[in-house]
N, C-alpha and C positions, 0 to 999 in steps of 0.2 A: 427360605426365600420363595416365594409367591410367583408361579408362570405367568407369566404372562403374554396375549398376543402380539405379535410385531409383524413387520413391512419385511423383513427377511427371506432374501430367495436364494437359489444354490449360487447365484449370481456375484450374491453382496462379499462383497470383501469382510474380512476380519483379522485383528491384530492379537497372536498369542503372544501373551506374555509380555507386551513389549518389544519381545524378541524377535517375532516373525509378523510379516504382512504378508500375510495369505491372497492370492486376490479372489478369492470366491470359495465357496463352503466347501466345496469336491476336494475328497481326497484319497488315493491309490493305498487301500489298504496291504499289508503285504502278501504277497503270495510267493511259494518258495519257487524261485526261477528253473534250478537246478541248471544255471548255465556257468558253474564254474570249471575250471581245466581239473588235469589230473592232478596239481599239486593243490587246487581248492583256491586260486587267483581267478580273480576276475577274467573274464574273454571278452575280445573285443565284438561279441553279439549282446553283451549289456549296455554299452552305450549307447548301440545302435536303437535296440528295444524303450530304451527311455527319453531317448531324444522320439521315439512315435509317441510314448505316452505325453511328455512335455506340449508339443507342439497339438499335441491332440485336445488341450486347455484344463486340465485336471490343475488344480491348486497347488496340491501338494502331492506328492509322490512320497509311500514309503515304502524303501526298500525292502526285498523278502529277507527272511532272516540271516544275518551277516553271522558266523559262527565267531567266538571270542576265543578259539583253543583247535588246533585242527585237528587235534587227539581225541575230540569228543563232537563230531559229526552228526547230525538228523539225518542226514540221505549224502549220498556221495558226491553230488557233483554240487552242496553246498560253496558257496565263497568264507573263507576266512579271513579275519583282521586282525595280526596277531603282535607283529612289527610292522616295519617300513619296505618288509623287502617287495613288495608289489603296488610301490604307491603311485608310479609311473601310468599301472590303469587304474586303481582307484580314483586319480585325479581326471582322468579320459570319461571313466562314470559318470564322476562329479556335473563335471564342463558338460554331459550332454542332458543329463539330467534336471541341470538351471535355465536350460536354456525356457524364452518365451516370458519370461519373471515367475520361472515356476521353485518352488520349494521343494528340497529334495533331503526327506531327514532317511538315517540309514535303522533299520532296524538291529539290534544286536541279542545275541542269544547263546544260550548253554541249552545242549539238548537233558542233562542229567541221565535220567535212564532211558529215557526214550531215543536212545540207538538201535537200529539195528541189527540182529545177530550177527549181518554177515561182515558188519563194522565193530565192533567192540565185544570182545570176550566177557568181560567186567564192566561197563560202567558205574559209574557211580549217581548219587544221588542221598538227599539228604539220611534218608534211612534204608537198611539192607531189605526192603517191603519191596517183592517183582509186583511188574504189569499184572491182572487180570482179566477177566474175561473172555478168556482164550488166549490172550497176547503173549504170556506168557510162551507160548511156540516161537515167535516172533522178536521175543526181547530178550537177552537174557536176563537173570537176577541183579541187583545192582550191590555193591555195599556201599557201606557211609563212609561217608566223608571225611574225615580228620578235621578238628581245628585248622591246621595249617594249609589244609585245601581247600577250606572255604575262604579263610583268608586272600589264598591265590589267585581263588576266580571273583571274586570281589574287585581287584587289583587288573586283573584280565577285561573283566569290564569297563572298569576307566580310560585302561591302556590305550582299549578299542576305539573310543567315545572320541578321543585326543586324540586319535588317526584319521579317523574320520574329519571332525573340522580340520587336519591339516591337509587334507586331501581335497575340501570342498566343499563337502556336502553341510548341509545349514541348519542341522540337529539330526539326533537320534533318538531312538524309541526304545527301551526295553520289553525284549519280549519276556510277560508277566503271566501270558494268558497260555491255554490249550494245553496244558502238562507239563511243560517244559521244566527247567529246572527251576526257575521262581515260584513256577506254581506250585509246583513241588512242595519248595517249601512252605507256602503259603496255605497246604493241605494237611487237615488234623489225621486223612486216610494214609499220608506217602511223609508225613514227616513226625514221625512218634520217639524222634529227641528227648533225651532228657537233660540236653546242658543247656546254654542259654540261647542254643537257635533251636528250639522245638519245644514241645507242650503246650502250652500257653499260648492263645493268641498270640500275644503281644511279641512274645518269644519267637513265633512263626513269622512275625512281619520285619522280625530284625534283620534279616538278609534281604530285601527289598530296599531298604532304609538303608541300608550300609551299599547296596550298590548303588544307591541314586546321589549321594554323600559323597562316595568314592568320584564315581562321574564327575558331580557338577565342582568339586576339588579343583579338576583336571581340565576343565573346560572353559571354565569360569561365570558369572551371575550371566552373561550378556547370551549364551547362547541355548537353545531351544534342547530341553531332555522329556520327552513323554515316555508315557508305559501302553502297552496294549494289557490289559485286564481284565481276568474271566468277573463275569455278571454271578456265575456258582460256575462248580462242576459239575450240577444234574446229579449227582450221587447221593446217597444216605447218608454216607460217614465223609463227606467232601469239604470241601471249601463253598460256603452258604453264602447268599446274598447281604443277610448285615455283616458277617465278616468282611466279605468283598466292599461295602460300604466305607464301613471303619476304616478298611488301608485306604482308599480315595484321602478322606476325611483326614488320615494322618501325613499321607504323601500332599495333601493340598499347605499342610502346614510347614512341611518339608522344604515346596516351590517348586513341585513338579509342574510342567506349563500346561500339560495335554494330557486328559487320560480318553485313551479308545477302549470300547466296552464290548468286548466278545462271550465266548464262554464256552464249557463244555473241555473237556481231555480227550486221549486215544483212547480212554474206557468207556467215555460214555460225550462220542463227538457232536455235541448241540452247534460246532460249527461251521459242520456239514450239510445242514439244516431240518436238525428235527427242532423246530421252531415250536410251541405251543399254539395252539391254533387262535387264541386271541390277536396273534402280532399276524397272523395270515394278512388279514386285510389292509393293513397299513406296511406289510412289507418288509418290518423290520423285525427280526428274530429277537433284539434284545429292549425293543424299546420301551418295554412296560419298566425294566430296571433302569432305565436313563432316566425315567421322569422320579423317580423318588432320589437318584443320586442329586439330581437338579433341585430340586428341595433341599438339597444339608450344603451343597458349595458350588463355588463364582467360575470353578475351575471351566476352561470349554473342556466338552464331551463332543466326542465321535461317536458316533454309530454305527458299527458295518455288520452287514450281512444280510440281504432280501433285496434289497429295495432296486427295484427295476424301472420306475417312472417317475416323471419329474412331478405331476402332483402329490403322488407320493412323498418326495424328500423334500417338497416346495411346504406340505403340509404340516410334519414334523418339525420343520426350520420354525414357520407363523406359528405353532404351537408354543414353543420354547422348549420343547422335549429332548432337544439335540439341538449342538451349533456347529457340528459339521457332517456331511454325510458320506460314507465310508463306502467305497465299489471298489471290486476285487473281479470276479469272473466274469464282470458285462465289458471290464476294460481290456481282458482278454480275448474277446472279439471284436467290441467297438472302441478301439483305443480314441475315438474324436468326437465318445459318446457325451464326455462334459459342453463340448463346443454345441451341440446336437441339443443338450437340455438348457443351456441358457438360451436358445436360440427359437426353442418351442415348449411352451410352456406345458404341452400334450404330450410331449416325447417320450416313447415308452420302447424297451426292447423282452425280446424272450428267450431264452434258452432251451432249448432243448437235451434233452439227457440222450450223451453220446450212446452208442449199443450196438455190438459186434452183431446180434443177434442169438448169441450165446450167454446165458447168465452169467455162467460159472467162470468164463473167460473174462467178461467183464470185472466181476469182483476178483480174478487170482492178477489182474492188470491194474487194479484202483483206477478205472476208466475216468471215472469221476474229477479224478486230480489228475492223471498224466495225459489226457486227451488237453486241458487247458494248458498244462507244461508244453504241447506239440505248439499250440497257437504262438505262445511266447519264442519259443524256438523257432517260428514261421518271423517272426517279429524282427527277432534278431539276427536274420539272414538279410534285413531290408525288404521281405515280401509280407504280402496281405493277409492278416487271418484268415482264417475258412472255416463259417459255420458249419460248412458240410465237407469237413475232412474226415475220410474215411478211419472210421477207430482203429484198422486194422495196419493204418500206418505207422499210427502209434505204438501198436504193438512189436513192430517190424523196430524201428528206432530203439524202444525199452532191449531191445533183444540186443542188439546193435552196441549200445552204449553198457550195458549190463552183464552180458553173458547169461552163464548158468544163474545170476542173481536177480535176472530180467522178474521173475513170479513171486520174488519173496518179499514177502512183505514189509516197507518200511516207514508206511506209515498208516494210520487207520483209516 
């Protein structure tokens, strides 16, 4: 299929799948909130938080990642979807999160081995292959999976998916991308299998395909299931960009509605932005790999991660490179920054990288991710971002909500 230009702005509405009318290309990629309680339900500072984003004119909203198992956690103060017993706020999410004709799919996830030490003795994950990099400190070793626990969390998946639309919210997204457990297995490095979910491509994409199978079961043709999907993992022995193609290609045959195109793991985080320096100037980390997926399928692609100005995303749209554009930490300071770019066609914001003034404090706090966590938590109290929130408050709350596990690392 042949790009071609178009009249297309972050403005223009678009219809996925049949299933969703989006009203304009902007969409809330997810970011992990970390505002769930101690039992990992919802708090009533997530409605709050997405009725600003809502109202603030973003398209679609997706949720940070909803956990499908509360025994196997990415960070602690994730939310889980596991039955019914918290559907009282899931439905409160839902309701604040549509509001405005906004779109609100829920992202769903297994972190695999990517727990914690100070959460999971053992996790699991498709093969007994630890973290690297050094992370290895930070993770423990994981073993594999059983047949009959892969089966389970396939099943966990669904469950989720089905709670979700009974709750509200108007699709869901599997998270595919950053290491997680899909990716996992989606990786020739983290899934060295030898029954019929590893070795082989095709082998490795079978647990992908069986969770989108399982879902759309459970949900039915009419409602909206995307993936978020690494572009590669930057690694040598990883998960490659025509791999990463092919699952598009075979998930577009599937009828998945939506795939967003990330990339990078905890080993080697290209989603924190070690961008190659040809996507510098247009903004977008991944977009050199969007314009060849847009070549082989009809599917819409998102794009997130860079892009900071509206000619920028306004550019990519008239290109045909992407038909949706994906913001994450511009909307955790200017949650009314979508209203702001259909409004000005110049409209551009900046970031600045938080910084105690100490390195070392910086990197033992992941400044980088928990300074935007304080914004979101500023959100969900009902008050204003603040670009200039002292990082050292941040640090003071980590301490606060964490303990002795305030410095350990639990995510890259």
């Amino acid at each position: 299929m042949e790009n071609t230009k178009n009249n297309i702005d972050v403005s223009s509405p678009i219809d996925i799948g049949g299933k969703a009318a989006v009203k304009n290309r902007l969409y809330k990629s997810a970011m992990s909130e970390q505002l769930g309680d101690a039992s990992n339900a919802p708090t009533k500072a997530l409605p709050v938080l997405y009725e600003t984003w809502a109202r603030g004119g973003t398209g679609l909203l997706i949720t940070g990642n909803v956990m499908i198992d509360r025994r196997a956690l990415g960070e602690p103060f994730n939310v889980a979807l596991e039955d019914d017993r918290d559907m009282e706020a899931f439905k409160a999410w839902a309701r604040a999160g549509t509001l405005n004709g906004t779109q609100l799919w829920m992202q769903l996830n297994h972190p695999g081995k990517q727990i914690p030490k100070f959460l999971a003795a053992r996790p699991v994950a498709p093969s007994a292959i630890p973290l690297g990099y050094g992370l290895e400190k930070s993770f423990n070793p994981p073993r594999a999976l059983t047949l009959g626990e892969i089966r389970d969390i396939i099943e966990r998946f669904a469950v989720s998916a089905a709670l979700a639309k009974e709750a509200g919210f108007t699709g869901v997204q599997i998270h595919g991308a950053h290491g997680y457990l899909v990716s996992q297995f989606l990786s020739p490095r983290h899934n060295q299998r030898t029954d019929d979910w590893g070795g082989s491509p095709e082998n490795r994409l079978r647990f992908v395909v069986e969770v989108y199978r399982a879902i759309r079961a459970r949900v039915g043709k009419d409602f909206p299931v995307g993936i978020k999907l690494n572009s590669a993992d930057f690694q040598k022995d990883g998960f490659s960009e025509e791999e990463s193609m092919n699952v598009v290609r075979v998930l577009e045959k599937e009828g998945i509605d939506m795939v967003e195109i990330s990339g990078g793991t905890y080993e080697r985080p290209a989603m924190m932005g070690a961008a190659r320096a040809s996507t510098i100037a247009r903004e977008a980390y991944f977009l050199d790999y969007a314009q060849k997926v847009r070549e082989t399928v009809n599917l819409p692609l998102g794009v997130t991660g860079g892009f900071r100005s509206a000619p920028a995303m306004n550019g990519a749209l008239k290109e045909g490179h992407t038909d949706m554009i994906g913001l994450a930490r511009p909307l955790a300071l200017y949650p009314d920054m979508p209203n702001k770019l259909m409004a000005d066609p110049g409209f551009s914001v900046e970031l600045k990288r938080p910084d105690t003034g100490v390195k070392a404090v910086n990197r033992a706090a992941m400044l980088d991710l928990t300074w935007y966590e304080s914004q979101l938590a500023l959100m969900g109290k009902g008050k204003a971002p603040d670009p200039n929130y002292n990082p050292w408050l941040t640090i003071l709350h980590m301490a606060g909500q964490l303990g002795r596990n305030a410095f350990k690392k639990r995510r890259a």
